[in-house]
C-alpha positions in Angstrom: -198.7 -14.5 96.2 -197.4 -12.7 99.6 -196.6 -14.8 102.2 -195.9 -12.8 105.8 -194.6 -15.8 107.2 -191.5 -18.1 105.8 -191.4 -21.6 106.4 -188.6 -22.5 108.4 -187.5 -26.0 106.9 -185.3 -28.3 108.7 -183.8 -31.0 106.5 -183.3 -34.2 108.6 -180.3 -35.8 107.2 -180.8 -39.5 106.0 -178.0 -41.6 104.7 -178.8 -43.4 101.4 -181.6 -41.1 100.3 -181.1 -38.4 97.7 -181.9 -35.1 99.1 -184.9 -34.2 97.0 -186.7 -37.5 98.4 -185.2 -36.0 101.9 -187.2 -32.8 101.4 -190.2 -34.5 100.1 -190.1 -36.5 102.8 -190.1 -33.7 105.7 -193.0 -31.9 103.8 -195.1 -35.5 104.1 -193.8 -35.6 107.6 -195.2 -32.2 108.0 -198.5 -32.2 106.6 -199.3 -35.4 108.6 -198.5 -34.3 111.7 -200.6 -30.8 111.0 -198.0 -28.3 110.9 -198.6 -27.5 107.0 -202.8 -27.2 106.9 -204.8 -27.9 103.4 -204.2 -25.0 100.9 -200.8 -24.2 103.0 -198.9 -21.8 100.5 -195.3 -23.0 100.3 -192.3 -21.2 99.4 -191.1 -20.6 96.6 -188.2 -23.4 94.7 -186.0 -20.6 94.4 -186.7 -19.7 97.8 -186.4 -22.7 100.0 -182.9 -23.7 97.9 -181.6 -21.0 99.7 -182.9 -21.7 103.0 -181.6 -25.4 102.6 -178.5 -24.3 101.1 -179.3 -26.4 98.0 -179.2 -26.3 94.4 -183.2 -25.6 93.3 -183.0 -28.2 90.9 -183.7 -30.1 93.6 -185.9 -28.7 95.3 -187.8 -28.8 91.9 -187.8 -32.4 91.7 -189.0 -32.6 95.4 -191.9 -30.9 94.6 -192.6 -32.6 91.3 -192.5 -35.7 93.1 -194.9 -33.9 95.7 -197.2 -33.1 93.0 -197.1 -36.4 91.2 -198.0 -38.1 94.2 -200.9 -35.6 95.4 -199.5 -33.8 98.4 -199.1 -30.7 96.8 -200.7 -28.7 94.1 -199.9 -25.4 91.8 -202.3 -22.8 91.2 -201.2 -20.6 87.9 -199.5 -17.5 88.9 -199.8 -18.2 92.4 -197.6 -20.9 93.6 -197.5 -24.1 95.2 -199.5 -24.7 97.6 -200.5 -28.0 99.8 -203.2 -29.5 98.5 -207.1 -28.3 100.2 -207.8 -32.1 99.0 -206.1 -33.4 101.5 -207.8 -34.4 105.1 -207.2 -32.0 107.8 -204.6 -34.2 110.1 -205.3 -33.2 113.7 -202.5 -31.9 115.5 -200.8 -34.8 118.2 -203.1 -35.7 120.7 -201.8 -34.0 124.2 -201.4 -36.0 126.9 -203.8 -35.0 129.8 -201.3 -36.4 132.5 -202.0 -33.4 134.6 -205.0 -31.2 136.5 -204.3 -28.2 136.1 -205.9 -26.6 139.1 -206.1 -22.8 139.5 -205.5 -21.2 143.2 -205.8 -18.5 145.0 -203.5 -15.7 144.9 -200.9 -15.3 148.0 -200.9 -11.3 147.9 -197.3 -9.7 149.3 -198.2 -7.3 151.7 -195.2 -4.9 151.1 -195.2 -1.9 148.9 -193.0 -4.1 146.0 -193.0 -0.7 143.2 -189.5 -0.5 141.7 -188.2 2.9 142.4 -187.8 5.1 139.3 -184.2 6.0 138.8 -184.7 10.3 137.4 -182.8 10.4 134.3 -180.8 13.4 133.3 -180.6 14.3 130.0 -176.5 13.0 129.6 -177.5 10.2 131.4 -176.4 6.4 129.0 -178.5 4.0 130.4 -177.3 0.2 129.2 -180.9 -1.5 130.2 -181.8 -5.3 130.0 -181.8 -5.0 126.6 -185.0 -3.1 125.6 -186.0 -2.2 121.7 -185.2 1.3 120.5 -188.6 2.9 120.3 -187.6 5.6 118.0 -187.2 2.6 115.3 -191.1 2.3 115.8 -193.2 3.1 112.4 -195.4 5.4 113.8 -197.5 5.7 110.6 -197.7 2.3 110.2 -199.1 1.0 113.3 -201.6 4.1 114.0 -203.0 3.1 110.3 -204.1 -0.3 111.8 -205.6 1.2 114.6 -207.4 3.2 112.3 -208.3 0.5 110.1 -209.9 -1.6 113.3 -211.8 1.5 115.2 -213.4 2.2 112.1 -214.1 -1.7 110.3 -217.5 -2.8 110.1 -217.6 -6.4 110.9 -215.8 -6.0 114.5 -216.7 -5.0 117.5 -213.4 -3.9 119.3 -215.3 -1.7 122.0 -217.1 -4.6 123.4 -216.0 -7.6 125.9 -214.9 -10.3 123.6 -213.2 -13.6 124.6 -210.6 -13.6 127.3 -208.1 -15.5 125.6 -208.1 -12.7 123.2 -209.3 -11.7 119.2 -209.6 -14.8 117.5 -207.7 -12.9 114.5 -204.5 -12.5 116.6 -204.4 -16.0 118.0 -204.9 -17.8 114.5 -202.5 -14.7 113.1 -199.8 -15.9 116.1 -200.8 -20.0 115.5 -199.5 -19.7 111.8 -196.4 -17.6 112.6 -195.6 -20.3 115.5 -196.1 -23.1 113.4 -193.9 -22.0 110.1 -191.4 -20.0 112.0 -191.1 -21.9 115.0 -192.1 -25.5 114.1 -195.0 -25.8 116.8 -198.3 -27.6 115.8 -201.3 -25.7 117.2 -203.9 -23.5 116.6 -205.9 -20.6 118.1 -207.1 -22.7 120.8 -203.7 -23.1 121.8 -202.9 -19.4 122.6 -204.4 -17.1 125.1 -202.8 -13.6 124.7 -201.5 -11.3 127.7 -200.6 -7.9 128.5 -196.9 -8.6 127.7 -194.7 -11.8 128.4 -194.7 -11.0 132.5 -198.8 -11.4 132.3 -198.0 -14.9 130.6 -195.7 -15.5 133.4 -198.4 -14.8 135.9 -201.5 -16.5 134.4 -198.8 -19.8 134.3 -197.8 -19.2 137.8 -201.4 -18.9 138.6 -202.9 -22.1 136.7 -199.9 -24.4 138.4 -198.8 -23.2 141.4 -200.5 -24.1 145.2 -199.1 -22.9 148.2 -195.5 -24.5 149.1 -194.8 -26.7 145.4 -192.1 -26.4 144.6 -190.6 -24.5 141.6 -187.0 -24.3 140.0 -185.5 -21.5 138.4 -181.3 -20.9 137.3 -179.4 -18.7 140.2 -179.0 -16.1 137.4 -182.6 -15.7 136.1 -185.4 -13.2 135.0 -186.6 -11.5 139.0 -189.9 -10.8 137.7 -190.8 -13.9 137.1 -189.3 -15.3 140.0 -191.6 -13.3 141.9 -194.5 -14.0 140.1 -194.4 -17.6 141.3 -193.4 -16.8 144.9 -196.4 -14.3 145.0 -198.6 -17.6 144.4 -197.1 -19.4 147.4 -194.4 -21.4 145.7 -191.0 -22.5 147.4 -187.9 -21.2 144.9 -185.1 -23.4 144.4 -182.1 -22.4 142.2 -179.3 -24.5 140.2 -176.8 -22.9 138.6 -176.0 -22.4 134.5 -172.3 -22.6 132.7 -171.7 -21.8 129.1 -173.8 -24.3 127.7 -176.9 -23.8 130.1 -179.0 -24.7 132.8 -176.9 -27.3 134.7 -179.3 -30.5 134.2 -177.1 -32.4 136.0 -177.4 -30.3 139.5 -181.9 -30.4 138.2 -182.1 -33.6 138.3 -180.3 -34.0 141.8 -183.0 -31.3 143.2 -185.6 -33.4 141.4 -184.4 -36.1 143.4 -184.8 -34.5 146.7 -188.2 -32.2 146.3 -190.9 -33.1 144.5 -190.7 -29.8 141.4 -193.8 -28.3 139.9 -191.7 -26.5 137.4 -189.2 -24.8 136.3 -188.8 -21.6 134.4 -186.1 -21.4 131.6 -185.1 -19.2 128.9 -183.1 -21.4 127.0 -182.7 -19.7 123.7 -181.1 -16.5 125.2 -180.5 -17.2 128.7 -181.7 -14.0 130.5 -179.5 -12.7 132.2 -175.8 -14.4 130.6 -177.2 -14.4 126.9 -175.8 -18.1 126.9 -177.7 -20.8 124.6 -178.9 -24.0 126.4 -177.3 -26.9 123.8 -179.0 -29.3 121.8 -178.2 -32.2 124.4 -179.2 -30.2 127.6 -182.4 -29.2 126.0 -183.5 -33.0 125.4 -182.5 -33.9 128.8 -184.6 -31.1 130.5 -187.6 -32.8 128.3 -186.5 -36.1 129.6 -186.6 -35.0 133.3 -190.1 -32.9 132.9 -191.6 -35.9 131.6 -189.9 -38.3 133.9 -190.7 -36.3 137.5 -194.2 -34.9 136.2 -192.7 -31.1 136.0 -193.6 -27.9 133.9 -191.3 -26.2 131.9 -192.2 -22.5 131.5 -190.0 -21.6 128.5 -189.8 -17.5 128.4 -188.9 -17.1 124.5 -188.8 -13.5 125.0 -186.4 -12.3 122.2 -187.1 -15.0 119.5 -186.6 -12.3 116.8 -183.3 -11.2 117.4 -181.0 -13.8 116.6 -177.7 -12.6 114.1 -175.1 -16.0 114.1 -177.4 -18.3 112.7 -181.1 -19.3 112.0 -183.0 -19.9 115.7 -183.1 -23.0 117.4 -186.3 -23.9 117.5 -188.5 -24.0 121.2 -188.7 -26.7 123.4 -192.7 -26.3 122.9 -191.9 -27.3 118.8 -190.9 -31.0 120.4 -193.3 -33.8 121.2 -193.4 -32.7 124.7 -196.8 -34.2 126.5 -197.9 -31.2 127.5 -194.8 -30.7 130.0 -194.3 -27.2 128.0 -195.9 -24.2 128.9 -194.5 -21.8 125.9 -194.4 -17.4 126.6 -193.6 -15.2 123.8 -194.3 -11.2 123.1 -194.3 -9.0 120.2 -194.1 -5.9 122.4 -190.1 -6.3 122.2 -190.5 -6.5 118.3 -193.0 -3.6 117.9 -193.0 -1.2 121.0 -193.3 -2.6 124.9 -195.5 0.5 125.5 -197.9 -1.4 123.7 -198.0 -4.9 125.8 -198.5 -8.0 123.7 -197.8 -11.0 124.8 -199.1 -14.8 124.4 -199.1 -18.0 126.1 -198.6 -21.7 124.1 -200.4 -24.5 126.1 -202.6 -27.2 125.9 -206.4 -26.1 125.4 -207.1 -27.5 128.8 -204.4 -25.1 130.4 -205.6 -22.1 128.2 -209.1 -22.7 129.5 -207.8 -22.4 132.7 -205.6 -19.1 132.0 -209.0 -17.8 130.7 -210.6 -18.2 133.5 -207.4 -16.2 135.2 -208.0 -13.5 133.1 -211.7 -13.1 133.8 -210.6 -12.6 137.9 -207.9 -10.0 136.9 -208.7 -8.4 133.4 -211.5 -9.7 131.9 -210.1 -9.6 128.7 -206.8 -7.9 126.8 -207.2 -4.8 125.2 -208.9 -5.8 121.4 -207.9 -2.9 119.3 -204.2 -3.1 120.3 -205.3 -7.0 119.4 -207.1 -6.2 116.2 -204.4 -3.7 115.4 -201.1 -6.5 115.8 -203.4 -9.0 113.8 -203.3 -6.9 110.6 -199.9 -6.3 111.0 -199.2 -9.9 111.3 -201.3 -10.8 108.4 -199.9 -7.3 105.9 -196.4 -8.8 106.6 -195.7 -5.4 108.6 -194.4 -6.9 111.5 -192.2 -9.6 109.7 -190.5 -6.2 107.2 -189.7 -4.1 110.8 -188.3 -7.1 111.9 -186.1 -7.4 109.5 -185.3 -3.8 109.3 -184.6 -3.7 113.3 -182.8 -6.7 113.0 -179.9 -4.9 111.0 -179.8 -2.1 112.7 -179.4 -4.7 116.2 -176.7 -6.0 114.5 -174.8 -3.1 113.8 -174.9 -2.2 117.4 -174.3 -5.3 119.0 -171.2 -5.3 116.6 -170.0 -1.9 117.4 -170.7 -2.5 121.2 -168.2 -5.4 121.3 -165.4 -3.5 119.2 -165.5 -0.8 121.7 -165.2 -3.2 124.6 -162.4 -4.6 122.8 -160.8 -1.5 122.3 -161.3 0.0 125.4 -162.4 -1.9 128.2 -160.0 -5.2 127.1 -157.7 -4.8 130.2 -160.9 -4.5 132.9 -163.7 -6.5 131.6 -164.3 -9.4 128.6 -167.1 -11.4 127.5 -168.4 -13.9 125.1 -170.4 -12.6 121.9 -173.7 -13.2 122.1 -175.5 -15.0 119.5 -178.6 -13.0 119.6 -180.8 -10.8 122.0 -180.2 -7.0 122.4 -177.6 -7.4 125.6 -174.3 -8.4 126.5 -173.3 -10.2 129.6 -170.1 -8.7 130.4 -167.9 -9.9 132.9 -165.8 -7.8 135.2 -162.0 -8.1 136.5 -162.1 -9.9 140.0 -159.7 -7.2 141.4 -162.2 -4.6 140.7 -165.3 -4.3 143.3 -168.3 -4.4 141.5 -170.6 -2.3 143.6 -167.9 0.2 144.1 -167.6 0.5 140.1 -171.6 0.5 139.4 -171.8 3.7 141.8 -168.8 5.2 140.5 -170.5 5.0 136.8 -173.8 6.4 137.9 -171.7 9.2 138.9 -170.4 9.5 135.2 -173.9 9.7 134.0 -174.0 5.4 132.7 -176.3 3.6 134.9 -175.7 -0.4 134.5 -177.2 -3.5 135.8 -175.1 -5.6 137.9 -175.8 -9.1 138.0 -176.7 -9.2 141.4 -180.0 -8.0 140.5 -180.5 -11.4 138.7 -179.9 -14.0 141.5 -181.7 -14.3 145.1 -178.8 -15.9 146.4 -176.0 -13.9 148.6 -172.8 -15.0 146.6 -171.3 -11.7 144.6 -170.4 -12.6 140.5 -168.7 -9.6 138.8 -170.5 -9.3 135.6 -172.8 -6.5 134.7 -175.6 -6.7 131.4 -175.6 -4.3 129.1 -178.4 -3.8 126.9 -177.9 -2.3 123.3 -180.7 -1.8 121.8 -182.2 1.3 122.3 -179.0 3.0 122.5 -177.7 4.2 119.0 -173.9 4.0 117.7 -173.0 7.4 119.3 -174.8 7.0 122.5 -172.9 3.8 122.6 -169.7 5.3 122.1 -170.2 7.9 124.4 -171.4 5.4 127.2 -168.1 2.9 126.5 -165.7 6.2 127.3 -167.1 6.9 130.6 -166.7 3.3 131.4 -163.0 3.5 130.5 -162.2 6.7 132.3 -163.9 4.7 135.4 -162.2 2.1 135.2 -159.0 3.9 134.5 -159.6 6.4 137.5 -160.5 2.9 140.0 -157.2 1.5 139.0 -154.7 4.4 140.0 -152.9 3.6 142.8 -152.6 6.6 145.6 
């Protein structure tokens, strides 16, 4: 049987117990708590051994225990499956320690439209880390489109819910849940015109006039804008190699009373750095002890080449203090905007009735389209065809900068995303270099783009991914022949 989705397995170590009752164990755990449904297919022995770095022997006698004992069932020449006997645990109960109250939009009178920068054709441009679109399938994806204009028992044409097709959300809820390790379905999602449309509709639903809201000195501007164009008060605390400094968080908490906080711990835009395992529980700790929001930005889930990705904060038992945004317009094409909020229902209601003020709905055959993808397998087989050729970039990127830019610049590899935070001499004046490279036909995004605050930091992000090998190349030796030329004495 296909299965578009793999279930991502963590094995919870456990002293004393033998390692097939550990992974019969975490399946119980799982069906209980909702995350594997009735009639759940599950992976094959062969399969999960490898995923668990096990022998499948024993992942064999897991699920022969599983099967003795009635959790789990086979089906002949179909697999194993959990079993549709079973009652249909509910998902956690969420805490409704909040009203979420909608309010009224604080509209910036200035013209804010970024000013296009007028390529030429020689022009290297290391973005924020945008997808190659030339790795799009093109056949693939207008074949779906097909499929849904012309299908019989929809209606893409016509208003529909504002939280989006019912077929993507329940398509998203089961690639959440496996992948991810969150516990929700459809009514947990409302979808969005692209992860900055998620970041609004949340910066809509919990933000008055004058609350409060944090977010790291170094941090996405967009979203940062999004919240102050509802009203809200920005404070910033800084980030080191391990992440959002929780230490300096809770001191602000302390002193003002925060409405939330917007974090992208799993790739920290713009450093790349990965909030740690011990950081991350505290943050939960504080949101839950001060009665804050965390808006976790997920944005490049997908691209992830050390190790397999940590999972969200929004997988935890959170109490509704997690407000989860994700996209798929990085993984298929951001021409094409797709992107989802994770919330409680009683939030989601509330970003529906956002969407009915601003859009009255999303755009249902882009929706209907991504949902047959998603349930083909499509999406999860360009993923991991993109992911490879990320890989071989990223890796090539950081052997030229090795090579050629050692004496000037250096960095720390980046576990995943499609950018590099690269940090620049002090002796060399940032500002000074970033024209000087525009004049060499490489435009670059220096990190003072990132932060609000007036301090200078000599770093610069360079995005890889839609720049192939010799595009890189070409961009690195310009770079070196500006750095070489800044560095001549007269």
């Amino acid at each position: 049987m296909l299965r578009s989705w793999k279930l991502n397995l963590v094995l919870k170590n456990s002293t004393g117990l033998a390692v097939y009752l550990q992974i019969a164990q975490q399946i119980v755990d799982d069906i209980q708590n909702g995350r594997l449904a009735p009639a759940t297919a599950m992976p094959g022995t062969r399969e999960l051994a490898e995923h668990l770095e096990v022998n499948r022997k024993t992942v064999v006698l897991a699920y022969d225990e599983l099967i003795a004992q009635g959790w789990l069932v086979t089906q002949h020449r179909r697999g194993t499956f959990v079993s549709s006997k079973l009652p249909n645990f509910s998902s956690y109960p969420l805490a409704k320690n909040k009203t979420f109250e909608s309010t009224e939009s604080n509209l910036a009178t200035a013209d804010q439209t970024p000013q296009i920068n007028n390529k030429t054709q020689l022009l290297i441009d290391f973005n924020d880390g945008i997808p190659d679109t030339r790795l799009i399938p093109l056949d693939i994806i207008s074949r779906a489109f097909r499929h849904t204009l012309l299908a019989k028992n929809t209606n893409p044409l016509g208003y529909g819910d504002p939280r989006g097709v019912l077929a993507l959300r329940t398509a998203l809820a089961t690639m959440l849940n496996l992948e991810r390790g969150l516990n929700i379905d459809a009514d947990n999602i409302c979808t969005a015109r692209g992860s900055q449309m998620g970041i609004f509709l949340a910066a809509r639903v919990l933000t008055k006039p004058n609350d409060y809201v944090v977010v790291e000195h170094l941090s996405y501007p967009p979203a940062r804008e999004a919240f102050q164009s509802c009203g809200a008060n920005i404070l910033t605390v800084g980030l080191d190699d391990h992440g959002l400094d929780v230490a300096a968080l809770e001191r602000c908490c302390k002193q003002y009373p925060i409405r939330a906080i917007y974090v992208t711990p799993h790739h920290q835009f713009p450093t790349t750095v990965m909030m740690t395992a011990e950081r991350r529980l505290k943050l939960l700790i504080l949101a839950k002890q001060y009665d804050f929001t965390i808006i976790e930005d997920d944005y490049d889930h997908e691209f992830h080449f050390a190790h397999h990705p940590v999972f969200p904060l929004a997988s935890t038992r959170h109490d509704d203090h997690v407000v989860y945004v994700g996209s798929l317009s990085k993984v298929l094409a951001p021409g094409l905007r797709v992107g989802y909020l994770v919330a409680s229902k009683t939030f989601i209601q509330q970003c529906a009735k956002e969407v009915l003020l601003i859009d009255r709905q999303g755009n249902s055959i882009t929706e209907h389209a991504v949902a047959e993808l998603m349930e083909t397998g499509e999406i999860k087989r360009h993923i991991r065809r993109t992911l490879k050729i990320y890989n071989e970039r990223r890796n090539v990127l950081m052997a030229l900068i090795r090579n050629e830019l050692n004496e000037f610049a250096h960095f720390d590899a980046p576990l995943g995303g499609l950018a590099i935070w690269l940090k620049i001499n002090q002796t060399i004046e940032i500002e000074h270099f970033i024209k000087q490279a525009l004049l060499a036909d490489v435009r670059l995004l220096p990190a003072t783009l990132f932060t609000q605050d007036t301090f200078n930091i000599n770093a610069i992000r360079l995005g890889f991914g839609s720049l192939n090998i010799d595009e890189l190349t070409t961009g690195v030796h310009r770079l070196s022949h500006v750095f070489k030329t800044m560095t001549i004495k007269p």
